[in-house]
VMD Tcl script that builds the backbone (N, CA, C; Angstrom):
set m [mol new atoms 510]
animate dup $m
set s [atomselect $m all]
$s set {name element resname resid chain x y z} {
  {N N UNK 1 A 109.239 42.475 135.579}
  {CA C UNK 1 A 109.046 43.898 135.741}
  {C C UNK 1 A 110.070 44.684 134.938}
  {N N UNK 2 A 110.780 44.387 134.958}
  {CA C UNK 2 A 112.211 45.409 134.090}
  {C C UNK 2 A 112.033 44.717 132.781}
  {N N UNK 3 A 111.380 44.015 132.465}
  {CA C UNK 3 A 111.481 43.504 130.915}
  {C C UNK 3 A 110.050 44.418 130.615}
  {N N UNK 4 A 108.905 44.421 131.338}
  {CA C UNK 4 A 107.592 45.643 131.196}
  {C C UNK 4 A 108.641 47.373 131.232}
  {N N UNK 5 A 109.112 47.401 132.183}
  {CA C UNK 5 A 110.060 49.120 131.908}
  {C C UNK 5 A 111.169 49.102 130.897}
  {N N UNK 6 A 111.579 48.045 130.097}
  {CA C UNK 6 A 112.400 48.400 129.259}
  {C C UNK 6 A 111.738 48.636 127.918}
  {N N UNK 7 A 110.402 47.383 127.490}
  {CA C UNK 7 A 109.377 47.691 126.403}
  {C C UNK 7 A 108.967 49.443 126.744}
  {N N UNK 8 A 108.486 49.686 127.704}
  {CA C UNK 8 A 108.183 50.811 127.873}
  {C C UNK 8 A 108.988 51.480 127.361}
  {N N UNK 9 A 110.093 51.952 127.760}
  {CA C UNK 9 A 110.855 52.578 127.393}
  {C C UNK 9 A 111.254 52.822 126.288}
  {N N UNK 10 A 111.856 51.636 125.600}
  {CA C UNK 10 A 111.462 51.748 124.141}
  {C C UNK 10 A 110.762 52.285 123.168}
  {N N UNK 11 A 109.269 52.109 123.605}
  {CA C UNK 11 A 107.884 52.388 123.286}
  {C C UNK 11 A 107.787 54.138 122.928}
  {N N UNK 12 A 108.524 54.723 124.273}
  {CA C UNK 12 A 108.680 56.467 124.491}
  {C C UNK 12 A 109.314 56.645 123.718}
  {N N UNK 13 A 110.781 55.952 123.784}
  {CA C UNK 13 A 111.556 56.332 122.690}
  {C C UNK 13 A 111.294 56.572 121.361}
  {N N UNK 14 A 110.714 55.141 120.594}
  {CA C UNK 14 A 110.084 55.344 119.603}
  {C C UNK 14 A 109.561 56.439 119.156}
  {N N UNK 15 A 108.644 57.070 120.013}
  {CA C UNK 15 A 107.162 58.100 119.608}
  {C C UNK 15 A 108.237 58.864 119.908}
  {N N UNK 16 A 108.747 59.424 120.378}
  {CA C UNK 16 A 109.592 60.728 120.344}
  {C C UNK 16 A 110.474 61.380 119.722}
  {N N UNK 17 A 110.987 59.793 118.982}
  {CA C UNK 17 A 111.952 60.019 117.663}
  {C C UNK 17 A 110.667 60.464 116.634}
  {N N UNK 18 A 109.697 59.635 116.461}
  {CA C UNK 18 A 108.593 59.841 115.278}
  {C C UNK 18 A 108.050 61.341 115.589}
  {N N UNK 19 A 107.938 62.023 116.670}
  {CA C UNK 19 A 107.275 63.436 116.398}
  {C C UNK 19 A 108.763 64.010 116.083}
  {N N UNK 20 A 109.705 63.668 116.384}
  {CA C UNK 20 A 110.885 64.698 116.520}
  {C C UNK 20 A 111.075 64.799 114.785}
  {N N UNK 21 A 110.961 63.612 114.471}
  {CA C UNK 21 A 111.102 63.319 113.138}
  {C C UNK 21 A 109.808 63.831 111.898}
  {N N UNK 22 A 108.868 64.750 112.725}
  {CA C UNK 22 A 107.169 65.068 112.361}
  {C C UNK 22 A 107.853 66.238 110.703}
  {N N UNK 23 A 107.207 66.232 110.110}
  {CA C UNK 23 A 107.662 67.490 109.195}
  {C C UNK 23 A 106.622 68.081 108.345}
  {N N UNK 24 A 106.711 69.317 108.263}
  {CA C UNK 24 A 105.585 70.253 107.331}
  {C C UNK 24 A 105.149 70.231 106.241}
  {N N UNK 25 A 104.366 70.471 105.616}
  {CA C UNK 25 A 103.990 69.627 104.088}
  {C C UNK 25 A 104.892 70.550 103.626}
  {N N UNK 26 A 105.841 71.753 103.675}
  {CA C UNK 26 A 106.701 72.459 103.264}
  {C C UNK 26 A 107.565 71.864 103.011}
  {N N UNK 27 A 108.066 71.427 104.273}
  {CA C UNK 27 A 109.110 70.145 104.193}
  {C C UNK 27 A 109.796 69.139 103.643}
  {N N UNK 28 A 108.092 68.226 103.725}
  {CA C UNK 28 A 107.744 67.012 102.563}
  {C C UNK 28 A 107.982 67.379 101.072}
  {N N UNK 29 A 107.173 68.401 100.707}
  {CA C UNK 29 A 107.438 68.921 99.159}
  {C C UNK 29 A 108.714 68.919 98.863}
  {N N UNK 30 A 109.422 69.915 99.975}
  {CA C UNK 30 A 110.936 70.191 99.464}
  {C C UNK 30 A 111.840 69.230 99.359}
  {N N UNK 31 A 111.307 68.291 100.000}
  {CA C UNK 31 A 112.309 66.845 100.239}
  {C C UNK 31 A 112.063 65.745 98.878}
  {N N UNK 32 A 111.157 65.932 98.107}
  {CA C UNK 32 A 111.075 64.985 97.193}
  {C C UNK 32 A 110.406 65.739 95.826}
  {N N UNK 33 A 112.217 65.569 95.178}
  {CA C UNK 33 A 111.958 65.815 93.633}
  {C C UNK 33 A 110.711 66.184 93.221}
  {N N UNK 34 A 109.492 65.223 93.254}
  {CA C UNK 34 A 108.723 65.262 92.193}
  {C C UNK 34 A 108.143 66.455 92.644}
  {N N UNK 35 A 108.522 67.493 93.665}
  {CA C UNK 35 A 107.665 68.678 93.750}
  {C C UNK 35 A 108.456 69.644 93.924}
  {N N UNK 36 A 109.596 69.940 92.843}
  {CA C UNK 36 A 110.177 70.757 92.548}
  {C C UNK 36 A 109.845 72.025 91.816}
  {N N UNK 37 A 109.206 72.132 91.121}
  {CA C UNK 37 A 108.299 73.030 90.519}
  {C C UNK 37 A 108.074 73.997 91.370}
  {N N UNK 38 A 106.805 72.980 92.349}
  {CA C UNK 38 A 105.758 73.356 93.151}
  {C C UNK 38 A 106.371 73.766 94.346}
  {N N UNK 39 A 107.507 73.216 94.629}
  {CA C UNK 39 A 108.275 74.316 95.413}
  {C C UNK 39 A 108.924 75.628 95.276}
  {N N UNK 40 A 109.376 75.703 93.951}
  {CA C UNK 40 A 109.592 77.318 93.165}
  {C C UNK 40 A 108.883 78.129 93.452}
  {N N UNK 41 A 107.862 77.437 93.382}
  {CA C UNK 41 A 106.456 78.208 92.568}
  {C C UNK 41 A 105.838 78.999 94.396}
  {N N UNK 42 A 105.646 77.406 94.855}
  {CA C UNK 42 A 105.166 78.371 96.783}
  {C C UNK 42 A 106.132 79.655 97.382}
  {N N UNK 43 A 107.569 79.092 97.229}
  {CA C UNK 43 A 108.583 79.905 97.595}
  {C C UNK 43 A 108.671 81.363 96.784}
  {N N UNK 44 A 108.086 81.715 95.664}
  {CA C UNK 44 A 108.112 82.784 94.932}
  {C C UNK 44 A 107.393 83.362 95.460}
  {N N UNK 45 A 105.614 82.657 95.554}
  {CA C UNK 45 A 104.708 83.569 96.224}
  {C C UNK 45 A 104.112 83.746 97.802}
  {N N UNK 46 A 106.196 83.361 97.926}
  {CA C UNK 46 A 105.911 83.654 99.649}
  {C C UNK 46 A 105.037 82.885 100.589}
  {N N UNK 47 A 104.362 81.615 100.118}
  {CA C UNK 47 A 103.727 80.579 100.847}
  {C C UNK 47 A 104.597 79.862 101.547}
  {N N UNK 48 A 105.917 79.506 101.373}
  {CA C UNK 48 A 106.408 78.270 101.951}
  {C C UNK 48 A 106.634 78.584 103.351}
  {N N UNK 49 A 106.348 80.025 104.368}
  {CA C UNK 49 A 106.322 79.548 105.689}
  {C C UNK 49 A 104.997 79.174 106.237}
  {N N UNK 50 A 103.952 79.903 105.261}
  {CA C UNK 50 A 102.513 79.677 105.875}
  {C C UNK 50 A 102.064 78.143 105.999}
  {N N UNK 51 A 102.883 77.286 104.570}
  {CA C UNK 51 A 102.459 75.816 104.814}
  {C C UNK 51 A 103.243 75.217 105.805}
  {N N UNK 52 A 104.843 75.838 106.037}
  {CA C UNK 52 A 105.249 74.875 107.080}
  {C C UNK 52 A 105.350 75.419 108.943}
  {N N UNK 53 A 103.971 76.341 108.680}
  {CA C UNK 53 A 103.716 77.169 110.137}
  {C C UNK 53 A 101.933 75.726 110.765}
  {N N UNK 54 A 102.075 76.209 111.677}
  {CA C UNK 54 A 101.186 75.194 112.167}
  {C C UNK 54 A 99.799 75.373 111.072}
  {N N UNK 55 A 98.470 74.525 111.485}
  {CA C UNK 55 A 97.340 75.297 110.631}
  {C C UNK 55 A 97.328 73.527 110.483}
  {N N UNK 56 A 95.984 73.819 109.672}
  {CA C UNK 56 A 95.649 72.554 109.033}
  {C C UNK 56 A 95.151 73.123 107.437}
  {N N UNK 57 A 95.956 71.755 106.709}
  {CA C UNK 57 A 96.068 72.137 105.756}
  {C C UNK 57 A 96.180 70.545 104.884}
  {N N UNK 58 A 94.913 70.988 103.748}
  {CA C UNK 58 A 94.989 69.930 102.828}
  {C C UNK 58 A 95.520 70.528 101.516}
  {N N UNK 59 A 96.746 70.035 101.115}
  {CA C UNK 59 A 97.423 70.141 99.878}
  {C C UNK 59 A 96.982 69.350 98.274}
  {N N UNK 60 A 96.709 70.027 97.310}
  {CA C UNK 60 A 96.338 68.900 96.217}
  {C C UNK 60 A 97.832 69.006 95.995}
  {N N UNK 61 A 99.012 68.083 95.658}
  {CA C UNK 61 A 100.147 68.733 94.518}
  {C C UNK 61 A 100.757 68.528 93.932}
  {N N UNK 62 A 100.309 68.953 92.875}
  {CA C UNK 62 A 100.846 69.287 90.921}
  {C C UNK 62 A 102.662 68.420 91.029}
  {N N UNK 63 A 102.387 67.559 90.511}
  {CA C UNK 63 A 103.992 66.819 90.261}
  {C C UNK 63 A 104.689 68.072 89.239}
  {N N UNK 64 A 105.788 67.870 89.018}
  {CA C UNK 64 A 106.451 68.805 88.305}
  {C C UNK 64 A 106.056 68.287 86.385}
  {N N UNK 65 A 105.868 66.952 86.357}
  {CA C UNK 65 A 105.011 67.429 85.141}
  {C C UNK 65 A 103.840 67.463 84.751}
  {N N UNK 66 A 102.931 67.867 85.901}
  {CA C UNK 66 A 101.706 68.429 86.130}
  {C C UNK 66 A 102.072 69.827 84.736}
  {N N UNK 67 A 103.289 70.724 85.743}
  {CA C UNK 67 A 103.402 71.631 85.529}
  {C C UNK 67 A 104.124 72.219 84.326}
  {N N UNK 68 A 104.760 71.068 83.587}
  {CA C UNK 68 A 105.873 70.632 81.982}
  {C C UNK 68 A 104.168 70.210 80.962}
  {N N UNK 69 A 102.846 69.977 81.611}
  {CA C UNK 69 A 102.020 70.015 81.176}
  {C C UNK 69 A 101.845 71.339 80.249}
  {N N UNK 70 A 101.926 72.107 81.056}
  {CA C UNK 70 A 100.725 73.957 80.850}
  {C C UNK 70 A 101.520 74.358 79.562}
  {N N UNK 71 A 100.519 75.467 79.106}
  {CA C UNK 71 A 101.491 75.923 77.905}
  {C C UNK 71 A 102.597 76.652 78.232}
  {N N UNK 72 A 103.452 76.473 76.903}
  {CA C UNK 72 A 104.788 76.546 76.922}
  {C C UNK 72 A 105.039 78.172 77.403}
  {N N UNK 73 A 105.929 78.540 79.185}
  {CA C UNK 73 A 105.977 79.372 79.223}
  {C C UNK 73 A 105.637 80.245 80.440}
  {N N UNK 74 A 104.298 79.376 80.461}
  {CA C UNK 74 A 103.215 79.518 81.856}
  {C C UNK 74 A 103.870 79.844 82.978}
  {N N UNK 75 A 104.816 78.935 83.391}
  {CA C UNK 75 A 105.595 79.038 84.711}
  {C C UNK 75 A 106.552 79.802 84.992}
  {N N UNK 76 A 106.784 79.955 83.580}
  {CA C UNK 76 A 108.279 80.968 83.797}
  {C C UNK 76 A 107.127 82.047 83.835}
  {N N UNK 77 A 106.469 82.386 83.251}
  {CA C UNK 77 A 105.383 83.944 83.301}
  {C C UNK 77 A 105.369 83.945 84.722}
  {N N UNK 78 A 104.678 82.860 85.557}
  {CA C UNK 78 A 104.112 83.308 87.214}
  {C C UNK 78 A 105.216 83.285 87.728}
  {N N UNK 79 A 106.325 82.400 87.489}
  {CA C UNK 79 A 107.321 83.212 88.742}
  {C C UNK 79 A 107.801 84.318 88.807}
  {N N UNK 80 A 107.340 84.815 87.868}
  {CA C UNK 80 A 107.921 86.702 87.629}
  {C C UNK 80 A 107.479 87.425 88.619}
  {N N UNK 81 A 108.225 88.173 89.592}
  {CA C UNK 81 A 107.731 88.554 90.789}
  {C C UNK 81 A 106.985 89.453 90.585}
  {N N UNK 82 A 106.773 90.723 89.156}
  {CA C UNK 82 A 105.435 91.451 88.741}
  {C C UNK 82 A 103.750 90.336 88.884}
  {N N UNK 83 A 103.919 88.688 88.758}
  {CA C UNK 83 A 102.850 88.019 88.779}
  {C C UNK 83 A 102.547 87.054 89.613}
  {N N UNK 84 A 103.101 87.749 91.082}
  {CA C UNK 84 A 102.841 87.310 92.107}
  {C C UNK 84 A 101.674 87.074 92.737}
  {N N UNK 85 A 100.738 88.110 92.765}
  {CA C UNK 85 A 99.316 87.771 92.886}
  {C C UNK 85 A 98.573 86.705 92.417}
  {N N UNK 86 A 98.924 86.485 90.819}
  {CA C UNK 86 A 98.456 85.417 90.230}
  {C C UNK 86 A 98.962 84.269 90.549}
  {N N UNK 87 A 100.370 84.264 90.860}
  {CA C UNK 87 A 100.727 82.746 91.174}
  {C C UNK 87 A 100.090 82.504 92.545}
  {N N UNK 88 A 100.126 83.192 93.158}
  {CA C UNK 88 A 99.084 83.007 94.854}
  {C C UNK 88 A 97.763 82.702 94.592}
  {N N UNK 89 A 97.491 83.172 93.457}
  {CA C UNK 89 A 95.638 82.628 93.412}
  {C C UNK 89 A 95.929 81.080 93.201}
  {N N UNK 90 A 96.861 80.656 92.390}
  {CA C UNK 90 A 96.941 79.432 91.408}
  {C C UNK 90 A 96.933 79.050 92.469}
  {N N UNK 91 A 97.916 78.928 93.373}
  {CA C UNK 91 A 98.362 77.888 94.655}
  {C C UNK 91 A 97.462 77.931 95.477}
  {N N UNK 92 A 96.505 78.628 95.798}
  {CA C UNK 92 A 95.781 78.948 97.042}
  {C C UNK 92 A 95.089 77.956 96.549}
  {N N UNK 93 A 94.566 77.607 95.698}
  {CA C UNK 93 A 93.182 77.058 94.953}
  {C C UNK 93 A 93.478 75.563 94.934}
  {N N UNK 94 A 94.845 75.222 95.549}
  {CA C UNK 94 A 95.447 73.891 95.795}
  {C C UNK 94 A 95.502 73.734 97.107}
  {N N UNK 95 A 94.768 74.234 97.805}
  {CA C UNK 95 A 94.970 73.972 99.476}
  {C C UNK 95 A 93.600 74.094 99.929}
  {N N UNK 96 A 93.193 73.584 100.636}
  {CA C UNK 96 A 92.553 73.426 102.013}
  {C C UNK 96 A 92.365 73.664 103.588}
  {N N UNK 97 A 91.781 74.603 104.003}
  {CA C UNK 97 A 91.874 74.844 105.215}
  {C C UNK 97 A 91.731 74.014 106.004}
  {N N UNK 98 A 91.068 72.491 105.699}
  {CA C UNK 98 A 91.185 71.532 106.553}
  {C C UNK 98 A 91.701 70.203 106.792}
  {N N UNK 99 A 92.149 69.312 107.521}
  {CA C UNK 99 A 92.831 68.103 106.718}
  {C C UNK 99 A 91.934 67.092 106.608}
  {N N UNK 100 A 91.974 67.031 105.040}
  {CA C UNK 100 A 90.987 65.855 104.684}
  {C C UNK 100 A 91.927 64.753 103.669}
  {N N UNK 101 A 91.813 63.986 104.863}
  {CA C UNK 101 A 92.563 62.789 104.246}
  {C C UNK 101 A 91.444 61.870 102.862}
  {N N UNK 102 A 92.088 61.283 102.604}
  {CA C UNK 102 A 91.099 60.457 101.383}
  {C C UNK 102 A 89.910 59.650 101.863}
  {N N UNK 103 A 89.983 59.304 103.458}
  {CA C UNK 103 A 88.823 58.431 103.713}
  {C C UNK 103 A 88.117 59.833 104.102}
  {N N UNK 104 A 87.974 60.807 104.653}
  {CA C UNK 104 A 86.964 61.976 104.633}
  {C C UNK 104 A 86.502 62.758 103.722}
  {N N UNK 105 A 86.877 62.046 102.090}
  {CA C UNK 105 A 86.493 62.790 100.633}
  {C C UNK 105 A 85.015 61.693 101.143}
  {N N UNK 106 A 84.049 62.140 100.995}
  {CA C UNK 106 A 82.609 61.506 100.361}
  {C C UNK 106 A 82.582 61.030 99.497}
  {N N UNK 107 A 81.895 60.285 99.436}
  {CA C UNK 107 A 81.489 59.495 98.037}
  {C C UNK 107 A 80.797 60.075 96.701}
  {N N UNK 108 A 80.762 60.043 95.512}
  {CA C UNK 108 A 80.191 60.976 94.973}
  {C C UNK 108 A 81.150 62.362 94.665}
  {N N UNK 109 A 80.337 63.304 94.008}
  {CA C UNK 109 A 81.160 64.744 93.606}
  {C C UNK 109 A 80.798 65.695 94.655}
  {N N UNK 110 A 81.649 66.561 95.189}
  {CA C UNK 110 A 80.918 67.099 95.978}
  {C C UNK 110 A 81.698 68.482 95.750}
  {N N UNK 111 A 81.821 69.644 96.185}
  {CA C UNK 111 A 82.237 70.907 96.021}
  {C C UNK 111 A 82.550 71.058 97.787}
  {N N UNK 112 A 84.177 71.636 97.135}
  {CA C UNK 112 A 84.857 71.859 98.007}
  {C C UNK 112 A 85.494 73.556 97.990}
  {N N UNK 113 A 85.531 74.427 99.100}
  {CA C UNK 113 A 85.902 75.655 99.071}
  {C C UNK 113 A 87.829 75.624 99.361}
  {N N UNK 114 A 88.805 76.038 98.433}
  {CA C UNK 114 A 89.616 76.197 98.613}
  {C C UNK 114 A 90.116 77.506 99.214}
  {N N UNK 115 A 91.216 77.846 99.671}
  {CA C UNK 115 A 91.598 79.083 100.131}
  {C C UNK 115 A 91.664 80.245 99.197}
  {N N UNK 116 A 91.558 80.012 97.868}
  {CA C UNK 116 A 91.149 80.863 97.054}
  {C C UNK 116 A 89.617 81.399 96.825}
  {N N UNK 117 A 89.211 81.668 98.103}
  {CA C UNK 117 A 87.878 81.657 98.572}
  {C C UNK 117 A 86.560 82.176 97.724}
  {N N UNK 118 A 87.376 82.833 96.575}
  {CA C UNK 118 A 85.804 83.029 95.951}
  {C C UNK 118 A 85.754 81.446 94.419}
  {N N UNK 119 A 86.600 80.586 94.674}
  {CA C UNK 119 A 86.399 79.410 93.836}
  {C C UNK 119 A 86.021 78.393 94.183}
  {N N UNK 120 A 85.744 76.953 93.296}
  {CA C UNK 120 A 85.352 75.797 93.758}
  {C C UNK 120 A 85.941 74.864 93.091}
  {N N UNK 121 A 86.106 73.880 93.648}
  {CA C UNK 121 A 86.499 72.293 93.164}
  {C C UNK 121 A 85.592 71.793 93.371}
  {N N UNK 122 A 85.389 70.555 92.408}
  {CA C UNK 122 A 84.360 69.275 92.670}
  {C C UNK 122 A 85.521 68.409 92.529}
  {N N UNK 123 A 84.909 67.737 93.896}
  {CA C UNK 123 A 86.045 66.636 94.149}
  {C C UNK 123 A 85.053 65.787 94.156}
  {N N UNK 124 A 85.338 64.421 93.438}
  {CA C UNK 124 A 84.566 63.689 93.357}
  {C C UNK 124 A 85.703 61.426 93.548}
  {N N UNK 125 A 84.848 61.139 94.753}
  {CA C UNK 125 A 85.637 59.971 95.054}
  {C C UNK 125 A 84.330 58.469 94.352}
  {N N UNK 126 A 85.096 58.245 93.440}
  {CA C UNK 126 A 84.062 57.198 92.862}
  {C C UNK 126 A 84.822 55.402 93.448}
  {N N UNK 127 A 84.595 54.977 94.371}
  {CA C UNK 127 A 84.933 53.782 94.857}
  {C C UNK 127 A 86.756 54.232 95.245}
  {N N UNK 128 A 86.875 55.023 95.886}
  {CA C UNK 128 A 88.220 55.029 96.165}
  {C C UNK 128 A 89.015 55.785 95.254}
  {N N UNK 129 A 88.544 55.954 94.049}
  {CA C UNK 129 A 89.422 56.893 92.840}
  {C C UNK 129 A 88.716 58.483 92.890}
  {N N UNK 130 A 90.119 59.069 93.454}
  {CA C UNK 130 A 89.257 60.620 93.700}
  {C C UNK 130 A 90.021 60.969 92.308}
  {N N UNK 131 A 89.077 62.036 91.858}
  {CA C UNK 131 A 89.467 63.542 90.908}
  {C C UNK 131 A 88.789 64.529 90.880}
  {N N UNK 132 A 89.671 65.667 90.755}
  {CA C UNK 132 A 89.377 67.013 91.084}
  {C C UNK 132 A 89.135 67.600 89.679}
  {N N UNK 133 A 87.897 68.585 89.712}
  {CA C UNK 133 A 87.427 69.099 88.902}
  {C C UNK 133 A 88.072 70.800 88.827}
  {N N UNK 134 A 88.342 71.592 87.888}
  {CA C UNK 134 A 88.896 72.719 88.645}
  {C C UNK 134 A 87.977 73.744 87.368}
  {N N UNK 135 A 88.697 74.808 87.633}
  {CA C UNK 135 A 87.559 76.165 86.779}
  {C C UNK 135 A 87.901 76.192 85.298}
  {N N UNK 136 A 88.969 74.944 84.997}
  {CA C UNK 136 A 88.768 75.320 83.471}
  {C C UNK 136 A 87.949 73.669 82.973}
  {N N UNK 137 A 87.397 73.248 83.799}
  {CA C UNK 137 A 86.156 71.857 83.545}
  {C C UNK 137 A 87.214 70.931 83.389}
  {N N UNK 138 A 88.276 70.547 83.587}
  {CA C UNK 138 A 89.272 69.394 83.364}
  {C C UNK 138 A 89.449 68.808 84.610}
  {N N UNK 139 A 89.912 67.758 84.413}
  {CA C UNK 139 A 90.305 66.947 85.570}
  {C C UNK 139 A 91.665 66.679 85.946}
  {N N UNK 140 A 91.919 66.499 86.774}
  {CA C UNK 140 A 93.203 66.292 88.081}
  {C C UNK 140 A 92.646 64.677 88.836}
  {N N UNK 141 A 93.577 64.051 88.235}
  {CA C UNK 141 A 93.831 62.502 89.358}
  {C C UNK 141 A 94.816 62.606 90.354}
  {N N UNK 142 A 93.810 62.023 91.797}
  {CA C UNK 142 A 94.582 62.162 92.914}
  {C C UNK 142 A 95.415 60.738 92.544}
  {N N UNK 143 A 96.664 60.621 92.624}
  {CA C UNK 143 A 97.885 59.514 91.958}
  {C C UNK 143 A 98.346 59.005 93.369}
  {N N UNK 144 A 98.571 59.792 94.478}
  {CA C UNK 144 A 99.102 59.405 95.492}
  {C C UNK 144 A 98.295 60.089 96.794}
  {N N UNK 145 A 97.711 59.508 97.368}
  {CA C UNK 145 A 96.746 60.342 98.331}
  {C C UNK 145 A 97.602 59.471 100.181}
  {N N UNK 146 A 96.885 60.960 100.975}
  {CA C UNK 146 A 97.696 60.388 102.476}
  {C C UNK 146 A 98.593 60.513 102.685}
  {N N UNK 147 A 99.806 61.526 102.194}
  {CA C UNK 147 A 101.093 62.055 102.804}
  {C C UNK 147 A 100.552 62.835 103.745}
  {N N UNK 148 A 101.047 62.109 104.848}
  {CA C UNK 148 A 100.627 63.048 106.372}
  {C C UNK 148 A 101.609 64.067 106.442}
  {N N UNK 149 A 101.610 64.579 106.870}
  {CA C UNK 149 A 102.236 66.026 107.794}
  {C C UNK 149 A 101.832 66.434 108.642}
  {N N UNK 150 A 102.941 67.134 109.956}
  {CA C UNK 150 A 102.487 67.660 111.294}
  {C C UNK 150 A 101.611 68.638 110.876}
  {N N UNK 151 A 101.216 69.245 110.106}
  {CA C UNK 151 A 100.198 70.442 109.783}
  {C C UNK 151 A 99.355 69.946 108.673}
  {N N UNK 152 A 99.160 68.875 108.247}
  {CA C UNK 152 A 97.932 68.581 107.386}
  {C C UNK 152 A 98.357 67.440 106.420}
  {N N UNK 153 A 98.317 67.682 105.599}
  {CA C UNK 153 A 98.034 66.083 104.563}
  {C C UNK 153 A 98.495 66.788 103.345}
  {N N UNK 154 A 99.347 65.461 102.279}
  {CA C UNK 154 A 99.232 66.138 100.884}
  {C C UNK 154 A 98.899 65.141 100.065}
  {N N UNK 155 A 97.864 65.245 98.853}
  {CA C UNK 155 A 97.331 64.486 98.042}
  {C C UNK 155 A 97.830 64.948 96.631}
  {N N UNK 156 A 98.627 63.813 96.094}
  {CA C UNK 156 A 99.732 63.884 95.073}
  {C C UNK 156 A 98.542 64.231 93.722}
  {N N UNK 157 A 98.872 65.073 92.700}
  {CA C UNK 157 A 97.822 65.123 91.888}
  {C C UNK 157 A 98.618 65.384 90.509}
  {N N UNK 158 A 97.853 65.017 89.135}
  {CA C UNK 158 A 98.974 64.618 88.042}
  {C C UNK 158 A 98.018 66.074 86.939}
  {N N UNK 159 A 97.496 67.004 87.471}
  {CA C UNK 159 A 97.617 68.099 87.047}
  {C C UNK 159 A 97.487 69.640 87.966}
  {N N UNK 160 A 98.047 70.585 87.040}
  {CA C UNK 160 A 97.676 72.082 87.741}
  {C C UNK 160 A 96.480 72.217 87.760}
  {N N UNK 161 A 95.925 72.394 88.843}
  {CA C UNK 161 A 94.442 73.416 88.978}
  {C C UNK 161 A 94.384 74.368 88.529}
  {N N UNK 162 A 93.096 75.401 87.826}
  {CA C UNK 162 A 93.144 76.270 87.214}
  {C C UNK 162 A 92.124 77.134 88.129}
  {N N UNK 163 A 91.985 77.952 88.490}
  {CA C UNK 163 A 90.531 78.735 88.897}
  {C C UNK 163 A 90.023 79.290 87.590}
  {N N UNK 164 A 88.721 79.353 87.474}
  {CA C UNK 164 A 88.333 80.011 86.378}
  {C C UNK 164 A 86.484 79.881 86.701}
  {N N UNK 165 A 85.804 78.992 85.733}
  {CA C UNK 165 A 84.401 79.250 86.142}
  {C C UNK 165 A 84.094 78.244 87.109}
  {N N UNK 166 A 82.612 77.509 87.985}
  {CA C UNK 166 A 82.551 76.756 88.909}
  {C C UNK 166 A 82.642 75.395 88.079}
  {N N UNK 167 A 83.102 74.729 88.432}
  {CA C UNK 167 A 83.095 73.304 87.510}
  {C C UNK 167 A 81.516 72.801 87.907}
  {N N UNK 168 A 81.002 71.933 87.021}
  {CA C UNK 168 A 79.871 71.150 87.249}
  {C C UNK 168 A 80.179 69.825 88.145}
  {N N UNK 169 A 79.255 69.882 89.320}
  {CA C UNK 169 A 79.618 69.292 90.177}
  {C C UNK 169 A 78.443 68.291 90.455}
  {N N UNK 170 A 77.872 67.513 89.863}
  {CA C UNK 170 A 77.107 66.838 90.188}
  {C C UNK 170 A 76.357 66.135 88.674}
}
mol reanalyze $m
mol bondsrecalc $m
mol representation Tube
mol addrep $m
């Protein structure tokens, strides 16, 4: 019996360190280099409490040389606090109102509504290899998919999304 209440015990312990230890995809980003950028970039346009406030939330996100990608300039332009609006469209169009981990992408291309609500992604999972289609017709590989977070999920992606026209999705 005391060897059953001490596993137990343990057991509580465990899970209590692991939620205590739970953290926000705000969090996560800020905690690892490769989303340094993309932390500038949320924190400029005033996102970084909305991602690490409760909500569910699926993150695509742009490694920092996603973002050493764009033309020369790009980033320094949106963090300019006159082009704040625009950097909020960019980012919005990288999130998800819901958490969809990689086994709830479908099979096939399918069109997905981001929080930049009048755009679309075709996300398309062909045997396990997802990529995202965005408004300038290019593609984004999901590189690292399934970083959980207490508020949603982040799916590592090796370019910037663009909004622009609907990508062809099928």
């Amino acid at each position: 019996m005391i060897k059953k209440t001490t596993l137990a015990a343990m057991a509580f312990a465990v899970s209590m360190t692991g939620a205590a230890n739970a953290a926000s995809i705000t969090e996560i980003a800020a905690g690892d280099a490769r989303f340094s950028t993309l932390v500038a970039a949320v924190t400029a346009a005033g996102l970084a409490e909305t991602l690490a406030g409760p909500g569910h939330f699926t993150v695509y996100a742009p490694i920092n040389d996603a973002f050493a990608a764009l033309p020369a300039g790009t980033v320094e332009n949106l963090l300019k606090p006159e082009n704040k609006g625009q950097l909020t469209d960019v980012l919005l169009y990288h999130v998800d109102d819901r958490v969809l981990s990689a086994a709830a992408i479908p099979s096939g291309s399918n069109y997905f509504k981001p929080l930049l609500t009048s755009q679309r992604l075709c996300i398309t999972n062909d045997g396990g290899k997802v990529t995202i289609a965005d408004g300038t017709g290019t593609f984004a590989n999901v590189i690292v998919a399934d970083i959980m977070a207490d508020n949603g999920v982040i799916h590592v992606i090796d370019k910037v999304l663009l909004p622009g026209t609907r990508p062809a999705c099928h």
